[in-house]
VOTI-630187 format. One line per field, with one value per residue (C-alpha): x, y, z; residue number from 1. Coordinates in nm, 2 decimals, always signed. Layout:
<pts>
u <- (X,...) .
v <- (Y,...) .
w <- (Z,...) .
seq <- (NUM,...) .
</pts>
This chain:
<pts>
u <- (+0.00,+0.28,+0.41,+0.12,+0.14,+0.48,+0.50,+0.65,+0.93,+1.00,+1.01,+1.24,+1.49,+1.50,+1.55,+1.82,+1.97,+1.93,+2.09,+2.38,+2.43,+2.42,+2.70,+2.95,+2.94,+3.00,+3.31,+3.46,+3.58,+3.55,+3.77,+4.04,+4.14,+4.16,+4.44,+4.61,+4.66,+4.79,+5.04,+5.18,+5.13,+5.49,+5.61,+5.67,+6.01,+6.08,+6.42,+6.51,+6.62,+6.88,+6.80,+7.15,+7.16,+7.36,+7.69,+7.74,+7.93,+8.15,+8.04,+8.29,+8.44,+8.44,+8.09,+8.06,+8.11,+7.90,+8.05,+7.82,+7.96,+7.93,+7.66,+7.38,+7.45,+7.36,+7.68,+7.92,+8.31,+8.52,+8.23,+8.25,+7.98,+7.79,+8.04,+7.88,+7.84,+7.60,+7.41,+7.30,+7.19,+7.00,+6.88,+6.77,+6.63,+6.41,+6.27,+6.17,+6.05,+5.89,+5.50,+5.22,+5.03,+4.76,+4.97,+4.97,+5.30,+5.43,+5.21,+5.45,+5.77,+6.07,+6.40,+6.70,+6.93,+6.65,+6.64,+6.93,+7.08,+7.47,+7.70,+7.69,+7.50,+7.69,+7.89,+7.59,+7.36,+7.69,+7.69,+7.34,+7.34,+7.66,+7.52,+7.21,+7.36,+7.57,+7.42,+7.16,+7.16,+7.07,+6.79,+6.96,+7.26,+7.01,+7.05,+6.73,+6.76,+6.57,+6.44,+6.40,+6.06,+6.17,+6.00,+6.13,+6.34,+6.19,+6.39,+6.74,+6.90,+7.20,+7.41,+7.70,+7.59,+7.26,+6.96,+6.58,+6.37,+6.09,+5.76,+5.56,+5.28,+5.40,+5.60,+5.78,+5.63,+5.86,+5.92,+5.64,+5.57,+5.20,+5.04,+4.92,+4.66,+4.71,+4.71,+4.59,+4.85,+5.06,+5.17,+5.10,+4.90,+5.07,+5.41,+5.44,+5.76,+5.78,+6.07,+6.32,+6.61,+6.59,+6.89,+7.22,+7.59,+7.65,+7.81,+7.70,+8.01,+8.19,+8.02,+8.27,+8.13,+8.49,+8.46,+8.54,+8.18,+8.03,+7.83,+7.60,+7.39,+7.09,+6.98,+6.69,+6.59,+6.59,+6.27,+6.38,+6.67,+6.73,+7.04,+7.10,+7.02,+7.32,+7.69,+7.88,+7.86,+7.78,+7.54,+7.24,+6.92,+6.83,+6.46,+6.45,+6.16,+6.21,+6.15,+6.49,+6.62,+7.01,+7.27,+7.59,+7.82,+8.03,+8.25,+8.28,+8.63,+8.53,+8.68,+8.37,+8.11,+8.28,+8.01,+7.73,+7.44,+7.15,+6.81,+6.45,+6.17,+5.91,+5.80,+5.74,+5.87,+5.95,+5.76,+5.90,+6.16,+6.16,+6.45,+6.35,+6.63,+6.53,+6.59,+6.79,+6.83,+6.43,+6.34,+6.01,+5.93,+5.64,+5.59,+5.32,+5.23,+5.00,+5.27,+5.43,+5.74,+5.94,+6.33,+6.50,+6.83,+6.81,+6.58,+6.75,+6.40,+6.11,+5.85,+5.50,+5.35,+5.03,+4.89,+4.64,+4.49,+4.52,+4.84,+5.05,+5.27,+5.45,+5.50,+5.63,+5.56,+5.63,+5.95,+5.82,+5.54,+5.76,+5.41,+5.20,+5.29,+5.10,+5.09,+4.91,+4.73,+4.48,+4.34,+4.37,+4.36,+4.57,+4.58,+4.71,+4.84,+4.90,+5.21,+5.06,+4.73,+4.88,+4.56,+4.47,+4.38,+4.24,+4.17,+4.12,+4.04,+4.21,+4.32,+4.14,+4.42,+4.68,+4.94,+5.26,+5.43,+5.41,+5.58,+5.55,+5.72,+5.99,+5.83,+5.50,+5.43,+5.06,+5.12,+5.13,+5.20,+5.11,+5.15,+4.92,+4.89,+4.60,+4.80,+4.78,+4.95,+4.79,+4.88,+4.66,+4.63,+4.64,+4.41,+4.15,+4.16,+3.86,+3.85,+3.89,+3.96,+4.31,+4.51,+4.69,+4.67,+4.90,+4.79,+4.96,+4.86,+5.04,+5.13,+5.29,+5.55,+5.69,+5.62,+5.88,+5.87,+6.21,+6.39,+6.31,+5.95,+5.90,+5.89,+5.74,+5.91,+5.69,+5.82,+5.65) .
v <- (+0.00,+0.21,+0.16,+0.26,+0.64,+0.66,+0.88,+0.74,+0.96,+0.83,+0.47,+0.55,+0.71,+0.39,+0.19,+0.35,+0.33,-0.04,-0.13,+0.11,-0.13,-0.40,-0.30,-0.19,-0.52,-0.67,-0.50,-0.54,-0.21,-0.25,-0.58,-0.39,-0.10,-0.35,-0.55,-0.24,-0.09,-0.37,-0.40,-0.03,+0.05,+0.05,-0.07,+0.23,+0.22,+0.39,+0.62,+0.74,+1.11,+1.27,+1.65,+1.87,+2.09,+2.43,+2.41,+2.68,+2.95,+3.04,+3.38,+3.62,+3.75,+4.15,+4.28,+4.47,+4.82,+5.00,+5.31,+5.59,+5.96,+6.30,+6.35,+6.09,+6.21,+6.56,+6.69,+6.94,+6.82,+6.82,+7.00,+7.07,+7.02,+6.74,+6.43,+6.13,+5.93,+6.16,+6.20,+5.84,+5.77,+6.07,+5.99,+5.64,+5.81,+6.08,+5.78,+5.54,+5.77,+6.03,+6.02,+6.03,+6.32,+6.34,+6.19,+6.47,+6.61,+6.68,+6.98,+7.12,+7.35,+7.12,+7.16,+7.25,+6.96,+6.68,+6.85,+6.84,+6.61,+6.61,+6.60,+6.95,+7.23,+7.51,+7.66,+7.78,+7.93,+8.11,+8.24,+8.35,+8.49,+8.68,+8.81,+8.96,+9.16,+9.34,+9.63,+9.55,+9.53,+9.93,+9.98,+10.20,+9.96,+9.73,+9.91,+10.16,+10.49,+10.69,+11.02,+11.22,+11.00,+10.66,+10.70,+10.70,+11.04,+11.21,+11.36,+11.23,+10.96,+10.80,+10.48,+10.30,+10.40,+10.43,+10.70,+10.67,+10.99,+11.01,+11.25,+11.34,+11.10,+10.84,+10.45,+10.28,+9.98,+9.78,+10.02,+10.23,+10.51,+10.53,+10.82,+10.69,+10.81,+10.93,+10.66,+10.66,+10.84,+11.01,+10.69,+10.62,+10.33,+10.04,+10.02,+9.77,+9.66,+9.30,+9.32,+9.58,+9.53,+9.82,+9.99,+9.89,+9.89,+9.54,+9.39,+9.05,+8.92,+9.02,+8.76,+8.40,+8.12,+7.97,+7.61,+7.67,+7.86,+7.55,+7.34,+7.06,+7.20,+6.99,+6.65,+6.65,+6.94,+7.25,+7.48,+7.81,+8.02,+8.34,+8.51,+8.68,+9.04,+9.11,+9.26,+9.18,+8.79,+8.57,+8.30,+8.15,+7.93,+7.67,+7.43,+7.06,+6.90,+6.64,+6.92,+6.97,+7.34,+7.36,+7.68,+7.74,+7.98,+8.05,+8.33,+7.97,+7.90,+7.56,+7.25,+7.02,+7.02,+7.35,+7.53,+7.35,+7.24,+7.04,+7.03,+6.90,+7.04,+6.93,+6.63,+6.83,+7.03,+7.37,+7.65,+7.99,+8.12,+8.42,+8.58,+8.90,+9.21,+9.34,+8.99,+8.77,+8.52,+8.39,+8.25,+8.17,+7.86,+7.71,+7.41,+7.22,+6.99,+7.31,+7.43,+7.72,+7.74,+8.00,+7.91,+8.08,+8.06,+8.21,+7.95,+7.67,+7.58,+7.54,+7.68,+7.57,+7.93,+7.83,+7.45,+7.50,+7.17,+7.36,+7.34,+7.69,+7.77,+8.12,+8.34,+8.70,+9.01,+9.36,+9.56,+9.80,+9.56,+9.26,+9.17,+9.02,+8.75,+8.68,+8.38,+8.16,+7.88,+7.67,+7.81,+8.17,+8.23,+8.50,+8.51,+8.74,+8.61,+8.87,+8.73,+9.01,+8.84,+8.48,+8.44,+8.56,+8.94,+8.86,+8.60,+8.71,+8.48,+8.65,+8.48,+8.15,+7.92,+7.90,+8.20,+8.14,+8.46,+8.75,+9.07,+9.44,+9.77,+9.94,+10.26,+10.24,+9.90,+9.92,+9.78,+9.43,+9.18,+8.87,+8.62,+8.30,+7.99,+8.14,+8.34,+8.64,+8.88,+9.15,+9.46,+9.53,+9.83,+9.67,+9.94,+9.87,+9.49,+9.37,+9.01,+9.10,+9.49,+9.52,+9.81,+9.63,+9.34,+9.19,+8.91,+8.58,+8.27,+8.07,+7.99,+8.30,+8.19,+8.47,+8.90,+9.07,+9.46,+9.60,+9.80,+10.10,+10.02,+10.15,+9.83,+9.48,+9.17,+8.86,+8.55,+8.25) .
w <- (+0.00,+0.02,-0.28,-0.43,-0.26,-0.45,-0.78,-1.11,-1.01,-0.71,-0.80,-1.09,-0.84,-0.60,-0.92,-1.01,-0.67,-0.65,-1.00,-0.88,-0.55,-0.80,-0.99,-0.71,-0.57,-0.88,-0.87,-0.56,-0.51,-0.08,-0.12,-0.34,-0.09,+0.20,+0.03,-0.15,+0.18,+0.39,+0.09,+0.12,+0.52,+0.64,+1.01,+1.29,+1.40,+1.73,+1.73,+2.06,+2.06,+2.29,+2.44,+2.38,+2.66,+2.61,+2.73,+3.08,+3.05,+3.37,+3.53,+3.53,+3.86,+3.79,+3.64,+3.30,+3.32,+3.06,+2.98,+2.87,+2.75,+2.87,+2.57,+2.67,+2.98,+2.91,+3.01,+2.90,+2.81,+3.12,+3.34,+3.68,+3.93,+4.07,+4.02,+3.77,+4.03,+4.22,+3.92,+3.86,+4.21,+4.23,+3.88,+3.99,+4.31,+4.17,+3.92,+4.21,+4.44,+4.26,+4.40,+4.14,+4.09,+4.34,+4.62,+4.95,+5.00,+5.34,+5.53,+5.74,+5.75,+5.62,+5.78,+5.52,+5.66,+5.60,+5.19,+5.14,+4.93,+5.05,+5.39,+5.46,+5.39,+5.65,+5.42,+5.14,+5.48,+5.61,+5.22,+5.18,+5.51,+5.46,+5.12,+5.26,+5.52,+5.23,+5.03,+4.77,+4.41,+4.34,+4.09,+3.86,+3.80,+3.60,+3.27,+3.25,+3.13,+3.43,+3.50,+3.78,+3.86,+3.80,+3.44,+3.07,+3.05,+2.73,+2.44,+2.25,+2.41,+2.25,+2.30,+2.12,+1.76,+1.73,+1.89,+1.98,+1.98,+2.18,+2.10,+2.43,+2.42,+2.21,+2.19,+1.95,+1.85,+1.65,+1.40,+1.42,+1.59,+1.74,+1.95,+2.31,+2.51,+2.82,+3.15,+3.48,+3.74,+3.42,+3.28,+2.92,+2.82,+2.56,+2.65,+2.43,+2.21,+2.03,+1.76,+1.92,+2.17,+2.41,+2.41,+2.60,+2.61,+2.61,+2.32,+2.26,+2.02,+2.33,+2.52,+2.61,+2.78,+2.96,+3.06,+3.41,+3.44,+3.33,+3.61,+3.64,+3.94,+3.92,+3.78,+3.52,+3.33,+3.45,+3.47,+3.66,+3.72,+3.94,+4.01,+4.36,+4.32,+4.43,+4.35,+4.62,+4.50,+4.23,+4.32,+4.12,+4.22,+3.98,+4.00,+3.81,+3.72,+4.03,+4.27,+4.37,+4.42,+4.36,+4.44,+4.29,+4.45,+4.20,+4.39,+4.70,+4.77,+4.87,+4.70,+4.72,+4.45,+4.35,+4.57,+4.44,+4.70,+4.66,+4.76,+4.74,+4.92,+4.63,+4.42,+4.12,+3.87,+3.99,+3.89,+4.05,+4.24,+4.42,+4.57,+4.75,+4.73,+5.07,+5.24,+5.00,+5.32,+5.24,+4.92,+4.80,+4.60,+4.37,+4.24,+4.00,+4.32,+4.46,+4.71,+4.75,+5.03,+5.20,+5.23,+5.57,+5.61,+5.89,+6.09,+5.83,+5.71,+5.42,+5.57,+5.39,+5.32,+5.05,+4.93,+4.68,+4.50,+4.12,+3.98,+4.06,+3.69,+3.77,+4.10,+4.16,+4.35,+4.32,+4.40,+4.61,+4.83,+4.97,+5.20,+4.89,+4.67,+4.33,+4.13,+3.90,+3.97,+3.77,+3.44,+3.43,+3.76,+3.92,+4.35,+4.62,+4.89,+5.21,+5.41,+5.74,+5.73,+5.58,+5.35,+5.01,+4.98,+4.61,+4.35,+3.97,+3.66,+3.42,+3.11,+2.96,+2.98,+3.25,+3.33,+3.22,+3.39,+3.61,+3.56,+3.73,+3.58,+3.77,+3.63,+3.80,+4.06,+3.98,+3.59,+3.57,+3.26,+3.24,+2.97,+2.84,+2.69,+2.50,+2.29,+2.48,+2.66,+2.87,+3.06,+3.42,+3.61,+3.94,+4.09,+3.84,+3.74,+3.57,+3.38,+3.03,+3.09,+2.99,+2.93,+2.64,+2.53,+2.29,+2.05,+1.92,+1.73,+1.96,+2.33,+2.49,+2.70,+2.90,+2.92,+3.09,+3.07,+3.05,+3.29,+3.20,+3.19,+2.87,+2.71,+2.72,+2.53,+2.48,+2.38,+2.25) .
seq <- (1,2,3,4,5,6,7,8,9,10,11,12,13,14,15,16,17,18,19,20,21,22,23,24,25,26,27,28,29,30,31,32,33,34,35,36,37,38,39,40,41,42,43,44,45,46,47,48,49,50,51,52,53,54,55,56,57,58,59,60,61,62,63,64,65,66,67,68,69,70,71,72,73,74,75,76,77,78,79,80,81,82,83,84,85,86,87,88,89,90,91,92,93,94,95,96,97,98,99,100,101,102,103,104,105,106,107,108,109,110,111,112,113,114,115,116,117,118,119,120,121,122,123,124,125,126,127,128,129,130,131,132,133,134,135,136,137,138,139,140,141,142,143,144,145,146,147,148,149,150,151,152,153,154,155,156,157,158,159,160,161,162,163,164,165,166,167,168,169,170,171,172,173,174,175,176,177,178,179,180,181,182,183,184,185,186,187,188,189,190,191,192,193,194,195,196,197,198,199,200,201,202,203,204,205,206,207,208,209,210,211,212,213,214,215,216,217,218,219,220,221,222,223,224,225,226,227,228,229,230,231,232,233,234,235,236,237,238,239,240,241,242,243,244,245,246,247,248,249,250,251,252,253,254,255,256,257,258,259,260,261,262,263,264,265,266,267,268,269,270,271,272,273,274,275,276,277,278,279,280,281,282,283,284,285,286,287,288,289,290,291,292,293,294,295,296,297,298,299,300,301,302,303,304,305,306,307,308,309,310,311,312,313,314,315,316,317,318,319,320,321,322,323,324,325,326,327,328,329,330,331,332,333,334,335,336,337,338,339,340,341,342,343,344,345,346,347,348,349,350,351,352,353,354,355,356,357,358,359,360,361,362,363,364,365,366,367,368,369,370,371,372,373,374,375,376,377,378,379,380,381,382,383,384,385,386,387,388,389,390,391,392,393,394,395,396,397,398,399,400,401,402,403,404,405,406,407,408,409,410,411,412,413,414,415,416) .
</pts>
C-alpha cells in the first residue's frame, strides 16, 4: 500500500539506486582498498632522541662596566659640578621615588638639613646669610635709562651707535611710531615693544662662555633660574623638574662640588623662584604639586606658606610691596596672597588658559604683565583689574611663554 502512494518519479529514483548497488558489488571495489593498503602501510620504527643541553658559561668574577659619554649624559666636556656618580643615584632616586600626581605632600615646615641632598650644607647658609647683610643690588645699575621719577626720561637719548627719539605721548612699536593716550597716574598706556632690543651697552660678540663657568647644578631638566640680586657675590638658584632646588656659588672657595648644593623640598617640577632684594636670606618657592614654600636661612627651614589643589605655573611680587605674593594657579587664575594676614587678599580669573608669567614695571608698581597659553598677553592696572579689561593686550597665534617689561618700563618683550 505504500508503494502505491509513491510517484513514477520516485520509483524511478530507488530503481536507479538499486541497479547502482548492484554494480558496485560486482566489482569489488571494498575488497580492493583493504588489500592495497595492507600492501603499502609501512612498520613504525621507534628512534630514541637525545636533548642537547647548552653548554654553561663560567660567570665572570668583575661585572661589565657599561660606559656611557658626557653627551647621553647631558653633560658638557670636562664640566665641573655634581660628580657622575652623584648623578646616577639621584637619577635612579628621583625615578623610584617620585610620588604620582595626586599623592599629598608633606604639610609642614621642612628643615633645610633633612632637603638636602649632600653632607653638609653650612657653608651655602653662612653664604646666603653673609650676602644679605651686604648692600643690595641698586635699581639703577640694571640698565634703564631713568628720569627724575623713575619714568622713561623724554627727548634724544644716545648709546654705542645708534639714537631713539621720543615725542611726548608716544611709543615705538617695532618700527612704528604710534600716538598713546594718556594713563591713569601720568603713565601712558601700551608700553608695548615685540621686535626691538631696548637699548644697551652690552656687546653681545663680546660675550665668552669659559669652561670653568660650566656646572651641572641639578639633575633633570631645569625649569627656573634666578640670580642673587646682588653685586657683592655671584650665586644663582636653579629648580629641576624632580622638585629639587640647587645653588651654585660660583664666587665659593670651597673644593667640594665646587660650591654646588642640593636640595628637594618638592615632588614636582619647579615653577618659580623668588629671591626677594630686601631679604635675600628667604626665598620663596612654587611648584606644579600646589605648594608654594618659603626658604629661611636664617631659621635653616622650608617653611610651607600656600597649598592649593590647582596646579601653581608662575610666581612673583612687586619691588616695592615685599608683604603680597602673586601667582598663578589653575586656568587663568591669578591670587594674592597677604604674608601680614597669611591668606589671600584677592583672586582674579584672568586669562582663559593657564598664566605662564608674572611681571611688574619698575616705572610704575601698579602695571602688571602677564603672559598665556591662550596666545595672549595682557597689561593690568592693578588698581582697576577687571577680567577681560586690559590696558593692552598683545595678541599671538600661539602659546605665549613669557612677558617681561624692561627695565626702564618703557617696554614689554613677549616670547612665544
Amino acid at each position: 500500500m505504500a508503494s502505491e502512494k509513491l510517484t513514477d518519479y520516485e520509483r524511478k529514483r530507488l530503481e536507479n539506486i538499486r541497479l547502482n548497488d548492484e554494480k558496485m558489488a560486482s566489482l569489488k571495489l571494498q575488497s580492493i582498498k583493504a588489500q592495497v593498503s595492507a600492501s603499502t602501510k609501512r612498520p613504525r620504527v621507534e628512534i630514541k632522541s637525545y636533548k642537547v643541553s647548552p653548554k654553561k658559561q663560567p660567570k665572570t668574577q668583575t661585572p661589565i662596566v657599561m660606559r656611557r659619554s658626557l653627551r647621553t649624559r647631558g653633560l658638557p666636556p670636562d664640566a665641573n659640578g655634581l660628580s657622575d656618580e652623584a648623578l646616577e643615584s639621584m637619577a635612579k632616586t628621583m625615578k623610584s621615588s617620585s610620588p604620582s600626581k595626586g599623592l599629598p605632600c608633606y604639610m609642614g615646615p621642612l628643615s633645610m638639613k633633612d632637603a638636602y641632598r649632600g653632607v653638609s650644607d653650612r657653608a651655602l647658609v653662612e653664604a646666603i646669610l653673609e650676602i644679605s647683610k651686604k648692600s643690595q643690588l641698586d635699581a639703577s645699575e640694571k640698565g634703564g635709562v631713568k628720569g627724575e621719577n623713575g619714568g622713561f626720561k623724554g627727548g634724544k637719548v644716545e648709546s654705542s651707535g645708534f639714537s631713539i627719539r621720543k615725542k611726548e605721548n608716544e611709543v615705538e612699536i617695532g618700527v612704528k611710531m604710534v600716538p598713546l593716550r594718556e594713563g591713569i597716574g601720568g603713565f601712558t598706556r601700551g608700553f608695548v615693544k615685540k621686535e626691538e632690543n631696548e637699548m644697551c651697552s652690552l656687546k653681545l660678540e663680546s660675550l665668552t662662555l669659559k669652561p670653568e663657568n660650566v656646572a651641572r647644578v641639578v639633575p633633570g631638566r631645569i625649569m627656573n633660574v634666578k640670580f642673587f640680586p646682588c653685586t657683592s657675590s655671584n650665586m644663582i638658584a636653579v629648580g629641576n623638574k624632580f622638585g629639587n632646588i640647587g645653588f651654585w656659588h660660583i664666587d665659593s672657595k670651597e673644593d667640594q662640588e665646587s660650591g654646588i648644593h642640593l636640595y628637594r623640598p618638592h615632588n614636582c617640577p619647579i615653577s618659580g623662584i623668588l629671591i626677594r632684594q630686601h631679604c635675600m636670606s628667604k626665598i620663596f618657592t612654587s611648584c606644579y604639586d600646589g605648594y608654594i614654600r618659603l626658604m629661611d636661612a636664617e631659621k635653616e627651614v622650608f617653611d610651607l606658606v600656600y597649598s592649593s589643589e590647582d596646579t601653581i605655573y608662575s610666581m612673583s611680587q612687586q619691588s616695592k610691596d615685599p608683604n603680597c605674593l602673586y601667582f598663578a594657579e589653575g586656568h587663568g587664575g591669578l591670587s594674592v596672597w597677604d604674608q601680614r594676614t597669611g591668606n589671600l587678599s584677592n583672586q582674579w580669573s584672568l586669562h582663559e588658559d593657564r598664566i605662564n608669567s608674572i611681571d611688574f614695571s619698575s616705572a610704575n608698581p601698579n602695571l602688571m604683565a602677564t603672559s598665556s597659553t591662550d596666545g595672549t598677553a595682557c597689561i593690568w592696572d592693578l588698581r582697576r583689574i577687571v577680567a577681560g579689561k586690559t590696558l593692552q593686550t598683545v595678541s599671538h597665534n600661539r602659546a605665549v611663554h613669557s612677558a617681561y617689561f624692561s627695565p626702564s618700563g618703557s617696554f614689554l618683550a613677549t616670547t612665544r
